[in-house]
C-alpha positions in Angstrom: -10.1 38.9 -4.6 -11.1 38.3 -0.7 -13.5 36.4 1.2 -17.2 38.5 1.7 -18.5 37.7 4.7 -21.4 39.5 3.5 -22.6 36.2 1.9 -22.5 34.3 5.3 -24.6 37.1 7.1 -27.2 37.2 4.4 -28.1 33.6 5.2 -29.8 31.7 8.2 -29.3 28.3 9.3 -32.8 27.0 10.0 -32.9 24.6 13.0 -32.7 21.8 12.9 -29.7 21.8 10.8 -29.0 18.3 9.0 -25.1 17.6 8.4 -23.9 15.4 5.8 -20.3 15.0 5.1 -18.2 13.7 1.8 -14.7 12.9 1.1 -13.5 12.1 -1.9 -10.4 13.2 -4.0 -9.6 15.2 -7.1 -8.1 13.7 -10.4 -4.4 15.4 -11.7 -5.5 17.5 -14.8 -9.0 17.4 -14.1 -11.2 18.9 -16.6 -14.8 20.4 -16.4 -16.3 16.8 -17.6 -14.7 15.2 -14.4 -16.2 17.5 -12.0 -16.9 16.4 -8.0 -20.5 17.0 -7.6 -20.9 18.9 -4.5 -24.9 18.2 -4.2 -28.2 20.0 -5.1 -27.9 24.0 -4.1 -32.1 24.5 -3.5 -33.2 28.0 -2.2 -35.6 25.2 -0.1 -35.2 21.7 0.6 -38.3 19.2 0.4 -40.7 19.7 3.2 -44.2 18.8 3.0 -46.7 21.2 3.1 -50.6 19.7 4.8 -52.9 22.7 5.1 -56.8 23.4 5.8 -57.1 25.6 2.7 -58.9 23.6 0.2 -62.2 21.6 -0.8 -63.2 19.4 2.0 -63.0 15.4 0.9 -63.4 12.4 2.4 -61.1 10.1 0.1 -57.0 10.4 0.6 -55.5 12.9 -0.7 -51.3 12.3 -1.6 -48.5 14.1 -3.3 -45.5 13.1 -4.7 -42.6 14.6 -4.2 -38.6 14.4 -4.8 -36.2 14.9 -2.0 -32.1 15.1 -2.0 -30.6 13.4 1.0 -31.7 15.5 4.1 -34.7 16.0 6.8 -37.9 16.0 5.3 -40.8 17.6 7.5 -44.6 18.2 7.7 -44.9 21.9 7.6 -45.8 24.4 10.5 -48.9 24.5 9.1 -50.0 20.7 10.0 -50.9 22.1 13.6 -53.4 24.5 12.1 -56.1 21.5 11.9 -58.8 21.7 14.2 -58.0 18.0 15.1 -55.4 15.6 13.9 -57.7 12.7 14.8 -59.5 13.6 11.9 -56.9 12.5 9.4 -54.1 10.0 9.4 -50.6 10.7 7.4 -48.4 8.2 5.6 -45.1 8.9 4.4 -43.6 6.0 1.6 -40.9 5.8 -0.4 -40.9 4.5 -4.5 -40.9 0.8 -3.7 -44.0 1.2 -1.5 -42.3 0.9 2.1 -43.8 2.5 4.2 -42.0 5.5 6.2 -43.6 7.0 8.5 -47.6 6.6 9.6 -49.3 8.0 12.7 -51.4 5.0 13.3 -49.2 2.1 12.3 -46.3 0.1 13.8 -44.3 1.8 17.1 -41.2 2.6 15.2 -43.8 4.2 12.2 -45.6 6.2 14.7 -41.8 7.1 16.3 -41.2 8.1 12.4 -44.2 10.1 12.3 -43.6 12.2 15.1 -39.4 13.5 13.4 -41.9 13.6 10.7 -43.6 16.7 12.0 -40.7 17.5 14.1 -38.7 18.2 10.5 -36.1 15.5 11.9 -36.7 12.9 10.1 -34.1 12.0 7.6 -34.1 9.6 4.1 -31.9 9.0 1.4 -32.2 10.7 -2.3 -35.4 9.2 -3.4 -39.1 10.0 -4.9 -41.5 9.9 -1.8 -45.2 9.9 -1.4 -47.1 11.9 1.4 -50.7 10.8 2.0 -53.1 12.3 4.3 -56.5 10.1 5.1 -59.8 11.3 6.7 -60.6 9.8 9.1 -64.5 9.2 7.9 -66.2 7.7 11.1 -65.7 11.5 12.7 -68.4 13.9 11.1 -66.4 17.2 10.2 -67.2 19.7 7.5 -63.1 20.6 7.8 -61.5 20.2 4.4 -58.3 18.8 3.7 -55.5 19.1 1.0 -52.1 18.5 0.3 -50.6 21.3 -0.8 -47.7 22.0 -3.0 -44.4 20.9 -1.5 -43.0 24.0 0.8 -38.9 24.3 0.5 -35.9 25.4 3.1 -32.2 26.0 1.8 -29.5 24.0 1.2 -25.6 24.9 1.8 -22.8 23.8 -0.5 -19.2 23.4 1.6 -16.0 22.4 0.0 -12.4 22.3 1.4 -9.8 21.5 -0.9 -6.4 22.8 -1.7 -4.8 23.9 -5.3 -1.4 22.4 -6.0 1.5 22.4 -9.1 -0.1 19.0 -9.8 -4.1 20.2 -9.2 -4.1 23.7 -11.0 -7.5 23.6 -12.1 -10.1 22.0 -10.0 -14.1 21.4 -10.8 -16.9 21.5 -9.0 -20.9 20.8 -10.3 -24.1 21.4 -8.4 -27.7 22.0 -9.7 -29.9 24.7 -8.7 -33.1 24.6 -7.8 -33.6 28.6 -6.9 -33.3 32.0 -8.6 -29.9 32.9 -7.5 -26.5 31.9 -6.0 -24.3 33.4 -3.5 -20.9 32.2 -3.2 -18.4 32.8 0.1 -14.9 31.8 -1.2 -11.8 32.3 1.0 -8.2 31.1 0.7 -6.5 30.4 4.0 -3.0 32.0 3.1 -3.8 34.6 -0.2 -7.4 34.8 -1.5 -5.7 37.3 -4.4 -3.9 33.7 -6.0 -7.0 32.3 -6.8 -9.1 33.2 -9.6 -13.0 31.6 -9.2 -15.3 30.8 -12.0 -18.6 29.7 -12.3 -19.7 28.5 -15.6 -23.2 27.2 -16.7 -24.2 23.7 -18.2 -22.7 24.6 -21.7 -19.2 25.7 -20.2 -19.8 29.7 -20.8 -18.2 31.8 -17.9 -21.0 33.6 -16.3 -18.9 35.1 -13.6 -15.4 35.0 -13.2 -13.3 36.7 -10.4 -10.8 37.7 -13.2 -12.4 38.0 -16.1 -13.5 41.0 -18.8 -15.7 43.6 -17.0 -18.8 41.7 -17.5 -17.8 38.5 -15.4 -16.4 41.0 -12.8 -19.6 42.4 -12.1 -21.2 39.0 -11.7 -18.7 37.9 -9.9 -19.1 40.9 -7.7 -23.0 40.1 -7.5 -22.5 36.8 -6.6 -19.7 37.1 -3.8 -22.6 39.7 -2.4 -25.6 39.0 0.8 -27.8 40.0 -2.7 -26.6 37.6 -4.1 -26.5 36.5 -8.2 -29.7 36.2 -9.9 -29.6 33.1 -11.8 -31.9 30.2 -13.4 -32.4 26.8 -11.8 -30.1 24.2 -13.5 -27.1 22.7 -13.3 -23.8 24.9 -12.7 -20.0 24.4 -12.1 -17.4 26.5 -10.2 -13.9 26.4 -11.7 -11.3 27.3 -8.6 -8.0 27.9 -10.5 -4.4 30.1 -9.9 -5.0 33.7 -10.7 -2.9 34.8 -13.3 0.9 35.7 -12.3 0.6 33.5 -9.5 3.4 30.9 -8.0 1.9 27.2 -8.9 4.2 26.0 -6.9 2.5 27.3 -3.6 0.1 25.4 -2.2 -3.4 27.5 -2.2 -5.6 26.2 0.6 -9.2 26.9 0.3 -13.1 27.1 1.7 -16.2 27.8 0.1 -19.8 27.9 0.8 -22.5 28.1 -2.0 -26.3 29.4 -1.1 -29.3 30.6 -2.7 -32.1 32.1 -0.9 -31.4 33.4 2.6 -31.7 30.1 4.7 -31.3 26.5 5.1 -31.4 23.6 6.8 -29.4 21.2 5.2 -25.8 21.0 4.5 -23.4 19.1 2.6 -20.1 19.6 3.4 -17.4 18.0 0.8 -13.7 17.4 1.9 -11.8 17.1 -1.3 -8.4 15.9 -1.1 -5.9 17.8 -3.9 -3.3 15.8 -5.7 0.2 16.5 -3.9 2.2 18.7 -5.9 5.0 16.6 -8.6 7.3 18.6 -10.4 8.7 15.8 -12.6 8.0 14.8 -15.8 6.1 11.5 -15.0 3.9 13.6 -12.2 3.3 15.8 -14.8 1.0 13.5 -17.2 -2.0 11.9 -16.9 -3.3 8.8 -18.7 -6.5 9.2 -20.0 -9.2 7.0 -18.4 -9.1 4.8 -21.8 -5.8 4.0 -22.1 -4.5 1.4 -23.7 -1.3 -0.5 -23.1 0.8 -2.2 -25.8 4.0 -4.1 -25.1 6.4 -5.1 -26.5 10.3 -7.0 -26.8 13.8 -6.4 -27.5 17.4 -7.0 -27.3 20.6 -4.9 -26.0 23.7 -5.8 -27.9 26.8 -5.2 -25.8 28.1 -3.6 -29.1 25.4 -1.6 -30.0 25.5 2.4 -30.7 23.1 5.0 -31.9 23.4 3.9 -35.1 21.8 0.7 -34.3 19.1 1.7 -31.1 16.5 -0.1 -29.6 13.1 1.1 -31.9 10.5 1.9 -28.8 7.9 3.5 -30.9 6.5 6.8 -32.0 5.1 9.4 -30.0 2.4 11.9 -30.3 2.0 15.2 -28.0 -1.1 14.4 -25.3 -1.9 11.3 -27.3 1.0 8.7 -26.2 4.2 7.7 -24.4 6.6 5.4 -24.8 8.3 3.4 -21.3 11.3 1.2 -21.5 12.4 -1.2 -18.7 16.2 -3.2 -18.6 18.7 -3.1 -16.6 22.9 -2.4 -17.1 25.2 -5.5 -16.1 29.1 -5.5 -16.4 28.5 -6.9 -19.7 25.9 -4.6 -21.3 27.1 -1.4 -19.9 25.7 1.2 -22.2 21.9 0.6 -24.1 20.6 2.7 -26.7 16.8 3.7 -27.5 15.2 5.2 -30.9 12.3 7.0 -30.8 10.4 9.7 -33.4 8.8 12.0 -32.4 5.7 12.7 -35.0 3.6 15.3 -33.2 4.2 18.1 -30.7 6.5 21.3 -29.1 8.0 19.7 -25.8 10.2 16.6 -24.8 9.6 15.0 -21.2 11.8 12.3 -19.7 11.3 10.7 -16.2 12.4 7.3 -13.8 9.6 5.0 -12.6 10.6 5.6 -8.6 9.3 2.6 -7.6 11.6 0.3 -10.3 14.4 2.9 -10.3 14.5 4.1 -6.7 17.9 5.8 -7.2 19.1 6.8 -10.6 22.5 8.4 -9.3 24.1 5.4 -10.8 23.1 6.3 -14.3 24.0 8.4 -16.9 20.9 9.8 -19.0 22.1 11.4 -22.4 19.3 12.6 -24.9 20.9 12.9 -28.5 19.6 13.4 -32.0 19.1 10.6 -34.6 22.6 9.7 -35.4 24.6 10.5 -31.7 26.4 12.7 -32.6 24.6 15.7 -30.8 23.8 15.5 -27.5 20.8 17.7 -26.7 20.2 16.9 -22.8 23.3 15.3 -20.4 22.9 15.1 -16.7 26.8 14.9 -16.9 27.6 16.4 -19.6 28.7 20.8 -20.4 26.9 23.0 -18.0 24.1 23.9 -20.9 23.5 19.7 -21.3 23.2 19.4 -17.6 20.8 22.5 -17.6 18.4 21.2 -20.5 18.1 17.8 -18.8 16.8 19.3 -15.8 14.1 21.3 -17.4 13.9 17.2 -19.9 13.2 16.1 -16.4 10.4 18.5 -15.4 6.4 19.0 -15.6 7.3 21.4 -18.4 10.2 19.3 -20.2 12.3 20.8 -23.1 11.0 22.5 -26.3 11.7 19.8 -29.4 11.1 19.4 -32.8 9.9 16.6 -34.9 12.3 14.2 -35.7 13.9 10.6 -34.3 16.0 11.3 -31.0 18.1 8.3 -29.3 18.3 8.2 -25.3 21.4 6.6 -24.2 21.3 5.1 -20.6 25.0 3.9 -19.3 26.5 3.6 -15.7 27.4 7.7 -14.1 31.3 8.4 -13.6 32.5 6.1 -10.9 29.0 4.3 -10.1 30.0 0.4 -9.1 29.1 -1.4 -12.7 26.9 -4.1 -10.7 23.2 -5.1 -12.7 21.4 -1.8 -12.1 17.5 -2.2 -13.3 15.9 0.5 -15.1 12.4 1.5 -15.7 11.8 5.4 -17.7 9.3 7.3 -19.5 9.6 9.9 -22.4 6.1 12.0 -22.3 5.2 15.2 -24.0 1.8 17.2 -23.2 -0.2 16.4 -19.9 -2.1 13.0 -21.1 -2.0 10.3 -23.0 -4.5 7.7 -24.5 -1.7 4.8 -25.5 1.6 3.6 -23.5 4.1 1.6 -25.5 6.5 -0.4 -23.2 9.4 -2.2 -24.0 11.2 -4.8 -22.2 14.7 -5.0 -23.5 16.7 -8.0 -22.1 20.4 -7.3 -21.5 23.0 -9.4 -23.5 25.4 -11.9 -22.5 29.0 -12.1 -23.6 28.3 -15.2 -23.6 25.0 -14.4 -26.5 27.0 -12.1 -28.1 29.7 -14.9 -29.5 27.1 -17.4 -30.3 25.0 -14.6 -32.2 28.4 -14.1 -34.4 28.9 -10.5 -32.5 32.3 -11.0 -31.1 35.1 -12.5 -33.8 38.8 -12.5 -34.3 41.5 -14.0 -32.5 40.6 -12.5 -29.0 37.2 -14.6 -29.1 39.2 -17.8 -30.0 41.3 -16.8 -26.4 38.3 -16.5 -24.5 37.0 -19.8 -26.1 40.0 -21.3 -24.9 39.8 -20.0 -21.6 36.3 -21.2 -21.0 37.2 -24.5 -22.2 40.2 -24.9 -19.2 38.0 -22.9 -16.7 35.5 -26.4 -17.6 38.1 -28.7 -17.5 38.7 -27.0 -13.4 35.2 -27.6 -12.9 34.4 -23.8 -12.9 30.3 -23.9 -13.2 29.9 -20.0 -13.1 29.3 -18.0 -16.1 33.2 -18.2 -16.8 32.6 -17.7 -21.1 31.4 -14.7 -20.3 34.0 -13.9 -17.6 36.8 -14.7 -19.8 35.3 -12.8 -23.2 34.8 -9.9 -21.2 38.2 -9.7 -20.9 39.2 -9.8 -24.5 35.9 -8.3 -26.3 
């Protein structure tokens, strides 16, 4: 697929030409509902047509009209009167305000006159264009407003695709009889494939699609043009098939109907930056919900006796855990099932685990005696915990799985906080997160954990390290030692 300059050469801009400019951003794993609307596409924009042709009256005559944001003009045809003393013109908005009036205040009359000029510019809005004769000048000329007279419109978007932006949206309305797209990729027009779909999401041209949608496409990237009904439209701008995700795609395209205009809207969209991990991966939906929840890392635990964080369904929830390994509690253990879904995705909050070379990351099955994913373990477990790790994760069955966390070979066992998440799919609608304290050696003798004649010795070693005046943490100290 390449650019057609064709499109650009079938189409005039129509001085003056009226800018107006939007930046705004896309969402990761937008869909066709969360579309950017890039503005109206009219094969003519609102300009008022006055004319001669028409029953003479002496009352006011006024029409009401709709405009988007733009210039709104009297037509060329206002100068065809015989004499504009004979009538009087009043522009107003919905609320009654008046505009624009050749015979009222200075900045009115100043508003008139961009009024004929086709300069004068308002917001979205319902207006109302009245013309008075003047009735103290005897004239036999009629007068009528006519129906409203239209110039083009241009559609401009600049946006990029990215691993984390594959499929972006874009919804305009039409207010013509067909639509003419330019579409050019700054590096490799060929990786992108375009869509445009109509109100009810059918594909009524598509850049790679069965022979049908070729053709349109093929009419529509043409100075002819596609011939299409007005209503509201959306262009899909996605990777074409085969092509590296991983490339940022840098794009432009313009959208027209008709072969002028006078009016553009130019939309900046910023793109998601591309995230290959597992977290940048997923996307909550806009109705999440958070539950939270408590627990407890014994210092003698082991799969057998992990942490419950919840249950997890593909696209539908996730489960985050945040603790921390101390000297004491040097290895914590995590339970989950997994009810619903094909793939496995693990990944560190980077803001409340900054560096996680300190850690060691096992994923096991229910009783730990497997280990499915190790980032230190054979060369297979340190392979399936990078793809664990990535936007695409592992594939998994149902089941329970345990995640052990502990300190990597050689890492300094100082309290090292820990925050992860264990996704699958690219959304989901409920977060469970645990807090899990870490354990004392200290808690773990007064919960009835640590027994036998070693505790008695590190009883008795707090008790002298108190009789010394020792005020730090020396129980714990001292049952480290013997535990």
């Amino acid at each position: 697929m390449v650019s057609n300059f064709l499109v650009t050469s079938s189409v005039n801009a129509v001085p003056p030409v009226a800018t107006y400019s939007l930046t705004t951003s896309h969402k990761k794993n937008e869909t066709e509902a969360e579309a950017i609307n890039i503005g109206n596409l009219d094969q003519e924009a609102s300009i008022i047509s006055i004319s001669d042709k028409g029953t003479a009256t002496t009352s006011p005559v006024s029409t009401q009209f709709t405009a988007e944001a733009g210039v709104v003009s009297l037509s060329e045809s206002f100068s065809s009167f015989v004499d504009k003393a004979y009538t009087s013109f009043q522009l107003t908005d919905s609320s009654g305000t008046v505009i624009a009036d050749s015979g009222g205040t200075t900045a009115q009359q100043a508003a008139y006159e961009e009024w004929v000029a086709g300069t004068l510019q308002v917001a979205a809005g319902t207006y109302t264009a009245t013309a008075t004769p003047n009735t103290s000048v005897i004239t036999s000329e009629p007068l009528t407003v006519g129906a409203t007279e239209q110039q083009g419109t241009s559609l401009e978007v600049k946006s990029s695709l990215t691993g984390s932006d594959t499929n972006e949206y874009y919804k305009f309305s039409l207010s013509g009889n067909n639509i003419k797209l330019n579409f050019n990729a700054s590096n490799d027009s060929n990786s992108a494939r375009v869509l445009l779909l109509d109100k009810n999401g059918n594909v009524v041209a598509d850049s790679d699609g069965n022979t049908y949608q070729k053709s349109n496409y093929a009419a529509l990237t043409s100075g002819t043009g596609l011939t299409a009904t007005s209503g509201d439209y959306t262009v899909e701008v996605t990777y074409a098939p085969n092509a590296d995700t991983t490339q940022n795609l840098n794009y432009t395209m313009n959208l027209y109907s008709g072969s002028s205009y006078a009016v553009v809207y130019n939309n900046t969209v910023k793109a998601q930056p591309y995230d290959n991990s597992a977290a940048g991966s997923v996307t909550a939906a806009s109705n999440a919900e958070l539950y939270t929840t408590s627990a407890y890392n014994e210092i003698t635990t082991s799969a057998s006796a992990a942490v419950n964080i919840g249950w997890m369904q593909q696209d539908k929830s996730m489960l985050d855990v945040y603790s921390e390994l101390t000297s004491a509690d040097n290895a914590d253990y995590y339970s989950f099932v997994f009810e619903q879904g094909d793939n496995l995705k693990l990944g560190f909050n980077s803001s409340t685990t900054p560096d996680v070379s300190g850690l060691r990351v096992q994923l096991m099955n229910s009783t730990g005696t497997e280990v499915i994913a190790d980032n230190e373990g054979t060369e297979a477990q340190q392979e399936a915990y990078k793809e664990l790790t990535t936007s695409s994760g592992i594939q998994a069955s149902t089941g329970t799985y345990v995640v052990k966390i502990s300190y990597a070979a050689g890492a300094t066992k100082s309290d090292t906080p820990y925050e992860f998440g264990i996704y699958s799919g690219s959304t989901y609608a409920a977060e469970y997160k645990t807090t899990a304290s870490a354990e004392t050696y200290a808690n773990a003798l007064l919960l009835g954990q640590v027994s036998g004649t070693s505790a008695s010795t590190g009883i008795a070693a707090y008790l002298t390290a108190l009789s010394n005046g020792d005020t730090t943490d020396s129980l714990s100290q001292a049952l480290q030692s013997v535990v």
